[in-house]
C-alpha positions as CSV (number, residue, x, y, z in Angstrom):
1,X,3.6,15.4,3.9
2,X,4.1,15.4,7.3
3,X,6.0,12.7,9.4
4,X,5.7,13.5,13.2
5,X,8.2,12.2,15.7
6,X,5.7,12.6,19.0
7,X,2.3,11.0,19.6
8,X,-0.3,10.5,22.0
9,X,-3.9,9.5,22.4
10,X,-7.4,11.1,23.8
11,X,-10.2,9.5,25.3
12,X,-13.4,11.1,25.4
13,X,-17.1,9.7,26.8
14,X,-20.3,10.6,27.3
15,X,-23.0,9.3,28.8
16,X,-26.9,10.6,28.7
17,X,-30.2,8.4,28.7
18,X,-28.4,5.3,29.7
19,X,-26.2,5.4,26.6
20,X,-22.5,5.9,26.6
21,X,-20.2,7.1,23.6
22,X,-16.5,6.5,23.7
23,X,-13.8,8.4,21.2
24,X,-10.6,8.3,21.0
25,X,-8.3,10.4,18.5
26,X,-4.4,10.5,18.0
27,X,-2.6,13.8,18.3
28,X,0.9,14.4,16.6
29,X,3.4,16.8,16.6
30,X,6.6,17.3,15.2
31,X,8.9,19.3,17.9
32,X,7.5,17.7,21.4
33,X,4.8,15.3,23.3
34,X,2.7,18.0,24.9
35,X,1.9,19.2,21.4
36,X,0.9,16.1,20.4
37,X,-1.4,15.5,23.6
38,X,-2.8,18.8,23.2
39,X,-4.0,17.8,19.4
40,X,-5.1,14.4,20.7
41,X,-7.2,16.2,23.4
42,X,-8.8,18.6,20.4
43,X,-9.7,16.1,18.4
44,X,-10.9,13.5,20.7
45,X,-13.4,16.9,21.8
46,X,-14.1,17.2,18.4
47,X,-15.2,14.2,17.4
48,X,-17.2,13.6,21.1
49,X,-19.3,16.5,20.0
50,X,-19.9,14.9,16.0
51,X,-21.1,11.8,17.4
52,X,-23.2,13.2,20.1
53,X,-24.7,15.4,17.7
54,X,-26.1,12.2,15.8
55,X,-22.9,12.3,13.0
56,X,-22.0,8.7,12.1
57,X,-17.5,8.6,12.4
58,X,-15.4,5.9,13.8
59,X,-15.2,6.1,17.5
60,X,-11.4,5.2,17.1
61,X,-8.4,5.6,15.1
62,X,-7.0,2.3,13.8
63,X,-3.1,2.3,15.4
64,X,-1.7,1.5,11.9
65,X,1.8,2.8,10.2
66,X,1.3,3.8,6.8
67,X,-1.7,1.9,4.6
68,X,-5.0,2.1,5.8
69,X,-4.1,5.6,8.2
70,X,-6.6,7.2,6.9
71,X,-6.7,10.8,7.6
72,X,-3.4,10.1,10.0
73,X,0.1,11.2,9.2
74,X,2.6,8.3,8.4
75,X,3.5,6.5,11.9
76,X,6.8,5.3,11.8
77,X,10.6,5.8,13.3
78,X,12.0,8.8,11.5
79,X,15.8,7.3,10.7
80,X,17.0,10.2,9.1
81,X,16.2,13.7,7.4
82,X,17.4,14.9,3.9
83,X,15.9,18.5,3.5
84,X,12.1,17.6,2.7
85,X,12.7,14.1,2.0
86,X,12.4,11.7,5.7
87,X,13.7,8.5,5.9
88,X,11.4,5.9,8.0
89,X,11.7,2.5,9.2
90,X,8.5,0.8,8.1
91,X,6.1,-2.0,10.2
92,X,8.7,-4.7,9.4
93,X,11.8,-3.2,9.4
94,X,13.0,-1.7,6.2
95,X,14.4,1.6,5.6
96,X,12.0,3.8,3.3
97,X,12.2,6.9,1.4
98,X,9.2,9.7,2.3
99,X,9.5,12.6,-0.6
100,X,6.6,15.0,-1.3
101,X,8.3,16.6,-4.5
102,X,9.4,13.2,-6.4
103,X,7.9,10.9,-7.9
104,X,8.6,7.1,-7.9
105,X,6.2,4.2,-9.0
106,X,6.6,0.7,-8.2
107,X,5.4,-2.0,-10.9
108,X,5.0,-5.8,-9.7
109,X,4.5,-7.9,-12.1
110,X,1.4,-10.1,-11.5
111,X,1.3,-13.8,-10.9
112,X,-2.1,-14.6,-12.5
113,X,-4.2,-13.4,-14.9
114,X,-6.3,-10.4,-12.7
115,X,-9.6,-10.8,-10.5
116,X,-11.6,-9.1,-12.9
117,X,-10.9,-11.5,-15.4
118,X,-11.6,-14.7,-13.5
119,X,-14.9,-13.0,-12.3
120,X,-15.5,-12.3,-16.1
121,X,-14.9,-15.9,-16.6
122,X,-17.2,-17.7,-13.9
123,X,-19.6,-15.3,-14.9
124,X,-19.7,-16.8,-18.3
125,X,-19.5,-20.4,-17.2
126,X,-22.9,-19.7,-15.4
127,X,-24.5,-18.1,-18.0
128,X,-23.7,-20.9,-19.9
129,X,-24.8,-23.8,-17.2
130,X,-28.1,-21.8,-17.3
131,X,-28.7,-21.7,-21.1
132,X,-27.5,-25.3,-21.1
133,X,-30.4,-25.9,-18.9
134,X,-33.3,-24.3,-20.5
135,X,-32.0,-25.7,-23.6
136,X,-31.9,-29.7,-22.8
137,X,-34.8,-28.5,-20.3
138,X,-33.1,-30.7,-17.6
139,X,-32.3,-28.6,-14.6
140,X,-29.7,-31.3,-13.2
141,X,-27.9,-31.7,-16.4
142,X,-27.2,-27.7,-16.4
143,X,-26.1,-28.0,-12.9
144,X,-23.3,-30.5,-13.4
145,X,-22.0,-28.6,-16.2
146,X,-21.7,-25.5,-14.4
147,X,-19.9,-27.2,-11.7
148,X,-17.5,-28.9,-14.2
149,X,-16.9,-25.9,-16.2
150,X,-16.2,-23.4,-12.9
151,X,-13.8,-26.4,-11.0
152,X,-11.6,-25.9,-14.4
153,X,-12.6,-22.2,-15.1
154,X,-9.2,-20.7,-13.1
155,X,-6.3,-23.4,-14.3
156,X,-7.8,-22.4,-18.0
157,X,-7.7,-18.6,-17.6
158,X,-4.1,-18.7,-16.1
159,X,-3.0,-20.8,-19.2
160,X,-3.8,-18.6,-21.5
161,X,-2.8,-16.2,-19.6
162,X,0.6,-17.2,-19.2
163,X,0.3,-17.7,-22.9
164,X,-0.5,-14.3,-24.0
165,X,2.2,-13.1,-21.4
166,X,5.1,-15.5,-23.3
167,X,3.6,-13.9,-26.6
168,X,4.1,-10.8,-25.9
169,X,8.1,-11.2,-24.7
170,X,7.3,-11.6,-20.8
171,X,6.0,-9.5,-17.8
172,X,9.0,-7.6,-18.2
173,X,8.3,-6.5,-21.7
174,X,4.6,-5.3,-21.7
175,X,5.8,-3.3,-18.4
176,X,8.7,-1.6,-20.3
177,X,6.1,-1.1,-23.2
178,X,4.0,0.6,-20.8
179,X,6.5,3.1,-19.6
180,X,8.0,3.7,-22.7
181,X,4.2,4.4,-24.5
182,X,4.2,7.4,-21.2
183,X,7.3,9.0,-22.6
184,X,6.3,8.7,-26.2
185,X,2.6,10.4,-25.2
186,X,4.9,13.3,-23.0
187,X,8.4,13.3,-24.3
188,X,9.2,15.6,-21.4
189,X,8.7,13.4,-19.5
190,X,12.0,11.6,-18.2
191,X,12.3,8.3,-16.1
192,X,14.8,6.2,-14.6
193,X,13.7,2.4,-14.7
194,X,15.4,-0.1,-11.5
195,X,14.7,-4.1,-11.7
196,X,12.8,-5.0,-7.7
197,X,13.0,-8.8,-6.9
198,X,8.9,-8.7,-7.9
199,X,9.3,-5.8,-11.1
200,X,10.1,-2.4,-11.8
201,X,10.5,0.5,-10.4
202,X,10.0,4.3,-11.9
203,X,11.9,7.4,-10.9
204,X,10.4,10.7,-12.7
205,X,13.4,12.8,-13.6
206,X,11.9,16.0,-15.5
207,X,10.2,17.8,-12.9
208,X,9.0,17.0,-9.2
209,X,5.2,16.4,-8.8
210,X,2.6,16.8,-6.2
211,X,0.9,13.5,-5.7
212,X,-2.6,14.6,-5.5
213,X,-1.8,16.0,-8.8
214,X,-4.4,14.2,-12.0
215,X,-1.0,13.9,-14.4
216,X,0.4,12.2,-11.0
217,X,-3.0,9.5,-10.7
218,X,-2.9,9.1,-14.7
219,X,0.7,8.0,-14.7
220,X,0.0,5.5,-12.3
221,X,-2.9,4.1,-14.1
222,X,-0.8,3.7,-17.4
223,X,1.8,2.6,-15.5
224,X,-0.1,-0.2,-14.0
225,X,1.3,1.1,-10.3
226,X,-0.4,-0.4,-7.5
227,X,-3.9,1.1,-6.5
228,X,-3.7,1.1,-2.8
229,X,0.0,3.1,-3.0
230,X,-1.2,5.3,-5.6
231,X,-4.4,5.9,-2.9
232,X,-1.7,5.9,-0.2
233,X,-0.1,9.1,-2.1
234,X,-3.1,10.8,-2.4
235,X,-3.7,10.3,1.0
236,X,-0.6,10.8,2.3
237,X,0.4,14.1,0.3
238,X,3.9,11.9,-0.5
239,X,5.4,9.3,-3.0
240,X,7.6,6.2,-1.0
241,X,10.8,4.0,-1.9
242,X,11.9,1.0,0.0
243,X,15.6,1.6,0.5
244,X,16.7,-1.9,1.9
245,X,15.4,-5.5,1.2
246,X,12.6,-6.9,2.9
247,X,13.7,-9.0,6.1
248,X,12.5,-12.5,4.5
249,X,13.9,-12.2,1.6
250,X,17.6,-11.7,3.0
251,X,17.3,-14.8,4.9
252,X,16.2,-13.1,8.6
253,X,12.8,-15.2,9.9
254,X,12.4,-13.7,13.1
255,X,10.3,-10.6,13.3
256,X,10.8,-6.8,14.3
257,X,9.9,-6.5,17.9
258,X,7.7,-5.7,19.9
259,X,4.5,-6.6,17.0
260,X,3.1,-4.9,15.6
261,X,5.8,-2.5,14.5
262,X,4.4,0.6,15.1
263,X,5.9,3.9,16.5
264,X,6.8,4.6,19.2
265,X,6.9,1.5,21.5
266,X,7.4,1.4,25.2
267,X,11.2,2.4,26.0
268,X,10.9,-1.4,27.9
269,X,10.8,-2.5,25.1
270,X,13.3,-0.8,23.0
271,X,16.4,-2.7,23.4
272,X,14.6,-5.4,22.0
273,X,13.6,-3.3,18.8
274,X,17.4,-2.0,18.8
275,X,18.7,-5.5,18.6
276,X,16.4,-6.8,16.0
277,X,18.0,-3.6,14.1
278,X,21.0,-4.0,14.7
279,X,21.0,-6.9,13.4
280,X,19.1,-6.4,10.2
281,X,21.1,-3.7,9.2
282,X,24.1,-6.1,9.3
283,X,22.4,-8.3,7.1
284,X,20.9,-6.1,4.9
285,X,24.5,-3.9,4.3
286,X,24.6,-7.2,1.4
287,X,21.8,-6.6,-0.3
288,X,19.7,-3.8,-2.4
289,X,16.7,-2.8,-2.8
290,X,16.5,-2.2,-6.1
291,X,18.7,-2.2,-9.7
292,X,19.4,0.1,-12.1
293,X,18.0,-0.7,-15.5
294,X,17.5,1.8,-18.1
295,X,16.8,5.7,-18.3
């Protein structure tokens, strides 16, 4: 996991037969800025010399803080350090927690029965609209039922959706089924369960973990974790916590500035960025991110 405080950026061209190529690469660095612009400059050289050399690569880096950096080291305001653990205030605010030792899962519980299921579903309605077809051999007559049948196909998978959900004793329940089905297949395994405003949340207690790890990426899938943070962890070689609340949800509508949040900003415009935190952190002192629940 690395989490650098200093970055800079390369640009590199060149131009032969009328044709021009343009990179540019980030550079990092942990102790100062000429470190960082002496990686940027590398790697911009680097990548210059793939794509003249015929490689296909993105000729830029996208400036992003954590998801979609692919390749890139997490790019955001180090708040704090706690031995191999880094504190970091994400693209809207919020303090997180950057560990590369332990792990922590976040469940949300859905709000809909999942993509692959309503795919499934209009999938079967047209199969059905085309059978209807060749069987009353009236091409129009199919296509009127397929319409009907897919403008109602989404209200009726979400009922019985939410149907099998109440069966089953709630979101809640299945998700506390599925972590406690993990311990029972690895009873060394130990976890500590919090309540988040949208589900759960899973601290492993037994052992630390490295996230690139296959027990790590089977966990998650039993769990039911989110795909892109469990591909996050991968990529970034580190598991993540939300500390505080999310700005909207403690009653704050205005926006970190400058936008988009990403570090560093221009020390112009700093004080705005310092009062916007300021602030939050007032705010947010009355709220958690989180709730114990069970262990």
């Amino acid at each position: 996991m690395i989490v650098p405080a200093h970055w800079a950026e390369a640009r590199r061209q060149h131009r032969a037969s009328g044709k021009q190529i343009t990179v540019r690469r980030f550079g990092w660095s942990e102790r100062n800025l000429a470190e960082a612009r002496a990686m940027a400059e590398a790697r911009a050289e680097d990548a210059l010399a793939r794509a003249v050399a015929g490689e296909e690569l993105p000729r830029r880096e996208p400036k992003v803080p954590y998801n979609g950096a692919d390749g890139v080291p997490i790019r955001e305001e180090i708040v704090a350090n706690a031995g191999d653990a880094v504190i970091t205030r994400n693209s809207y605010g919020a303090r997180c927690l950057n560990t590369p030792y332990v792990l922590f899962a976040d469940i949300d519980h859905p709000e809909g029965a999942s993509l692959r299921t309503h795919l499934g579903s209009f999938l079967l309605v047209l199969v059905f609209g085309a059978v209807a077809a060749w069987f009353f051999g009236h091409k129009i007559f199919g296509f009127v039922l397929t319409l009907i049948g897919l403008s109602g196909t989404a209200r009726v998978v979400d009922y019985f959706w939410r149907r099998r959900v109440r069966v089953r004793g709630g979101l809640e329940t299945i998700a506390l089924a599925n972590i406690a089905r993990c311990v029972a297949r690895d009873p060394t395994l130990g976890v500590r369960v919090y309540r988040t405003p949208r589900g759960l949340r899973v601290l492993a207690t037994n052992r630390t973990f490295d996230p690139v790890e296959p027990a790590v990426q089977e966990l998650f899938r039993a769990l039911a974790v989110d795909p892109l943070y469990a591909t996050m962890c991968m990529r970034q070689r580190c598991f993540r916590a939300r500390l505080s609340a999310k700005p909207w949800r403690i009653g704050i509508t205005e926006h970190l500035k400058p936008r988009p949040g990403v570090w560093p900003v221009r020390s112009e415009q700093l004080p705005r960025r310092e009062r916007w935190v300021a602030n939050y952190e007032r705010v947010a002192r009355g709220f958690a991110a989180c709730r114990y629940f069970a262990t």
